[in-house]
C-alpha positions as CSV (number, residue, x, y, z in Angstrom):
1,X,-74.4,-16.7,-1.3
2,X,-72.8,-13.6,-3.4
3,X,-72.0,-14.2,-7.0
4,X,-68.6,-13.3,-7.8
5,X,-67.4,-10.3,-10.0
6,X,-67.2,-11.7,-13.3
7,X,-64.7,-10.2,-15.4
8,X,-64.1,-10.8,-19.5
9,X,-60.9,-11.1,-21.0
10,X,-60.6,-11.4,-24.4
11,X,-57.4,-14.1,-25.5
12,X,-56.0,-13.4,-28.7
13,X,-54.5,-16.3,-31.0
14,X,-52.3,-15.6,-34.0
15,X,-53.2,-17.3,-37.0
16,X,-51.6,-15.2,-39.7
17,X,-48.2,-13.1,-39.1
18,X,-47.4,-10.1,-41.3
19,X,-45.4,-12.2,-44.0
20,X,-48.1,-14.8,-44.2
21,X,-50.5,-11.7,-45.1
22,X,-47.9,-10.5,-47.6
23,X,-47.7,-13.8,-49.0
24,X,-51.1,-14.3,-48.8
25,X,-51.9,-11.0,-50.9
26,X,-49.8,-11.8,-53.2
27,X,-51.2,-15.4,-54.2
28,X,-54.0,-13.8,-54.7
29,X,-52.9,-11.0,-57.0
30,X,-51.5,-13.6,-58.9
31,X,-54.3,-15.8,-58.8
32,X,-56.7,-12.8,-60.1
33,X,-54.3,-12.4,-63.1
34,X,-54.4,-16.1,-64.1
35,X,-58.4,-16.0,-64.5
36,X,-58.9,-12.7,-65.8
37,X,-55.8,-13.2,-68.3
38,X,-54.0,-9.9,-67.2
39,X,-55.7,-7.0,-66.1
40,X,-57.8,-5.9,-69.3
41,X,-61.5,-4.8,-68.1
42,X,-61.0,-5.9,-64.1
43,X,-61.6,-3.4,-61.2
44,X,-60.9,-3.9,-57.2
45,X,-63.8,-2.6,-55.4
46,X,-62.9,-2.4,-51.6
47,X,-65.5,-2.8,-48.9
48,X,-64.7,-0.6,-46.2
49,X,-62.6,-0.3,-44.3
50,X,-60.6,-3.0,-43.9
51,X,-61.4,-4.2,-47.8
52,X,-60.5,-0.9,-48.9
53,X,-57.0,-1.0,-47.6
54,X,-56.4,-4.6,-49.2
55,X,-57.6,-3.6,-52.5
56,X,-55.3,-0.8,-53.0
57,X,-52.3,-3.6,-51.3
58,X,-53.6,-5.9,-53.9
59,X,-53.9,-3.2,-57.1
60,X,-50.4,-2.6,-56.2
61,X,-49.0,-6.1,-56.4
62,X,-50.8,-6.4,-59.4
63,X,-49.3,-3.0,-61.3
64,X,-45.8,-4.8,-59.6
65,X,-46.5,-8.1,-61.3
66,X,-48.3,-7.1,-64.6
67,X,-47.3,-3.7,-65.4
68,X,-50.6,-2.8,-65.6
69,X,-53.3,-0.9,-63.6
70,X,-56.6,-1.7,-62.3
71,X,-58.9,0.6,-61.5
72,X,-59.7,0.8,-57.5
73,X,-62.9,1.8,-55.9
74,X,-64.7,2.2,-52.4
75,X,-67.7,1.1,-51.4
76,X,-69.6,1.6,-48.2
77,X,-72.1,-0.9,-47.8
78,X,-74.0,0.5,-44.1
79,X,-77.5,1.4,-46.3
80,X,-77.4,-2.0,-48.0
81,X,-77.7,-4.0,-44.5
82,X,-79.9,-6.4,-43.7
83,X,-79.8,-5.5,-39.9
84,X,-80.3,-1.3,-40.0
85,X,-83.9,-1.9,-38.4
86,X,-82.8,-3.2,-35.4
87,X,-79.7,-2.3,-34.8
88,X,-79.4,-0.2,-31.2
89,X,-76.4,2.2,-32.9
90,X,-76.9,4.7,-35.7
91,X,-74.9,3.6,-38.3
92,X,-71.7,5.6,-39.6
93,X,-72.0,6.6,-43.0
94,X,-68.8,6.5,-45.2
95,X,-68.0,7.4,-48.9
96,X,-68.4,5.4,-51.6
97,X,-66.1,6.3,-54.5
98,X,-66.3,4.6,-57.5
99,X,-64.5,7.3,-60.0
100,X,-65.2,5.1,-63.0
101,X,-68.1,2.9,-64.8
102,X,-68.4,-0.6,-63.7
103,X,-70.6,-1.9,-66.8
104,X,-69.1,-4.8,-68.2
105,X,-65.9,-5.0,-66.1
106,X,-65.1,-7.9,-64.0
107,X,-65.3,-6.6,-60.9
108,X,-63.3,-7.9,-57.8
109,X,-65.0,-7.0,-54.5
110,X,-62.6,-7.1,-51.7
111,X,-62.7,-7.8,-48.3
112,X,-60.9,-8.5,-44.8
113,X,-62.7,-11.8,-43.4
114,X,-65.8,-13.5,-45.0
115,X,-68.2,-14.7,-42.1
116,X,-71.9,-15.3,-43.1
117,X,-72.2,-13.7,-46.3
118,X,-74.6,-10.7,-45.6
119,X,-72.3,-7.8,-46.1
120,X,-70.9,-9.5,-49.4
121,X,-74.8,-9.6,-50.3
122,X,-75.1,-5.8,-49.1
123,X,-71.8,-5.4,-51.3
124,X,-72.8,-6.7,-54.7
125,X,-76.6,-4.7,-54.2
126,X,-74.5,-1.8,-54.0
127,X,-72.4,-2.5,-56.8
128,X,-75.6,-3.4,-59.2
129,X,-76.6,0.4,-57.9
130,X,-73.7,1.8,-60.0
131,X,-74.0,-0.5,-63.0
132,X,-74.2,-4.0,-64.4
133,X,-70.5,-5.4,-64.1
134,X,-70.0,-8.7,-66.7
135,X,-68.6,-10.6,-63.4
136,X,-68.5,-10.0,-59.7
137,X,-66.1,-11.7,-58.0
138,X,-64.7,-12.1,-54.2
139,X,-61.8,-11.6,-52.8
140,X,-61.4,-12.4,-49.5
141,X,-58.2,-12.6,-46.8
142,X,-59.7,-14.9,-44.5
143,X,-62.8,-17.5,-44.9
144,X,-64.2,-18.1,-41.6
145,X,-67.1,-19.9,-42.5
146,X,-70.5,-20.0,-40.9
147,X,-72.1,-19.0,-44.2
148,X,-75.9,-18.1,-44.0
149,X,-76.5,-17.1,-47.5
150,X,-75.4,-19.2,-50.7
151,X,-72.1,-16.9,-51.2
152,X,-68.6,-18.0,-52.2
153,X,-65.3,-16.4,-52.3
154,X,-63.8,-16.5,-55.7
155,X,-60.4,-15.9,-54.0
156,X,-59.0,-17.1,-50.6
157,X,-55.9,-16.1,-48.3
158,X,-56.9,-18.1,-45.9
159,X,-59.3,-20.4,-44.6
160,X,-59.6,-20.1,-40.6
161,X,-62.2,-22.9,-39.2
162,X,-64.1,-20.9,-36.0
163,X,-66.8,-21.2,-34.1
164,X,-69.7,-19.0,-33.9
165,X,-68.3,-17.4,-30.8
166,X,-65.2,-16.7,-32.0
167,X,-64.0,-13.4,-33.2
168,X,-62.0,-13.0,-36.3
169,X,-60.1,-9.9,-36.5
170,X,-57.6,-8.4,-39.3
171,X,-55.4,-6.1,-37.9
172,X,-53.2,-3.9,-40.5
173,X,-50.4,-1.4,-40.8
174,X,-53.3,0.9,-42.6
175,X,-55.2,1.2,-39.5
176,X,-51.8,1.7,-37.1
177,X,-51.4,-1.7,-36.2
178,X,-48.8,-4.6,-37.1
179,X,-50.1,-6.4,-39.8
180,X,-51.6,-10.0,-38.6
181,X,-55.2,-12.2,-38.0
182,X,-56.2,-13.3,-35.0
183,X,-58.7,-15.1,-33.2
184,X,-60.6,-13.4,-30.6
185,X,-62.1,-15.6,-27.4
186,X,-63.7,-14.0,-24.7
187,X,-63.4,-16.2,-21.5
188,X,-65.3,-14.9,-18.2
189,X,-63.6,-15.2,-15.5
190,X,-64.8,-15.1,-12.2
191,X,-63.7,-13.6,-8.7
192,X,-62.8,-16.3,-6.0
């Protein structure tokens, strides 16, 4: 008996359009004025890359709401993980620019989807690198849950209940795509 060809074809399903990641963003620039009482000593702190383009979107509607600015950084996390020892790739370094001090600010880490916690954990050792902040919080568009260290998003566009299989993916108009979240399945499929 021959085994078919298998063959794997990854099915997308929409969970977030472009207006409900506009809306989304903008809950949550709200939301981070309400509990830091206006912009006065916060900071966005983008993870890269997709974090990066959603802090600058939300520093935006913030300057739009408030009248006020907030300091944007970038941080590249890839010496901070927990997985650089066995990965099979050599990991792409980025730049991290943070042009200001982060002592005692509130800072807001941001980033595209929240999964088990580990790169948030990579995040904030990085940030404690550059200084003691008086708060770190988290920003996130999606929660996907699956958590494997004790971390918890401060601010949520969206909780998205997956399975470990699943892929969540951000797509935005940043990277040359349509803005929208999706769910990525890969289902194998086999020749007759």
């Amino acid at each position: 008996m021959i085994a078919g060809n298998k063959t794997e074809k990854k099915q997308e399903k929409l969970v977030m359009d472009a207006s409900e990641v506009a809306r989304a963003l903008t809950r949550i620039a709200h939301e981070i004025l309400e509990r830091n009482k206006g912009t006065r000593d916060i900071a966005l702190v983008g993870i890269r890359t997709g974090g990066v383009h959603l802090a600058h979107r939300l520093a935006k509607r913030i300057q739009e709401i408030e009248r006020g600015q907030v300091p944007i950084g970038e941080l590249d996390i890839t010496l901070y993980r927990d997985d650089l020892a066995i990965r099979k790739d050599q990991p792409v370094l980025r730049k991290t620019t943070v042009p200001f001090n982060i002592s005692d600010l509130k800072v807001v880490l941001v980033d595209d989807v929240l999964f088990t916690g580990r790169t948030i954990r990579a995040a904030m050792d990085g940030l404690i690198d550059l200084g003691r902040p008086a708060e770190i919080q988290l920003a996130v568009l999606v929660d996907r849950g699956h958590r494997q260290l004790p971390i918890k998003a401060t601010y949520i566009g969206k909780n998205i209940p997956t399975s470990r299989d699943e892929n969540v993916k951000v797509f935005l108009e940043e990277q040359g795509e349509e803005d929208r979240v999706v769910i990525l399945n890969e289902s194998r499929g086999g020749a007759p």
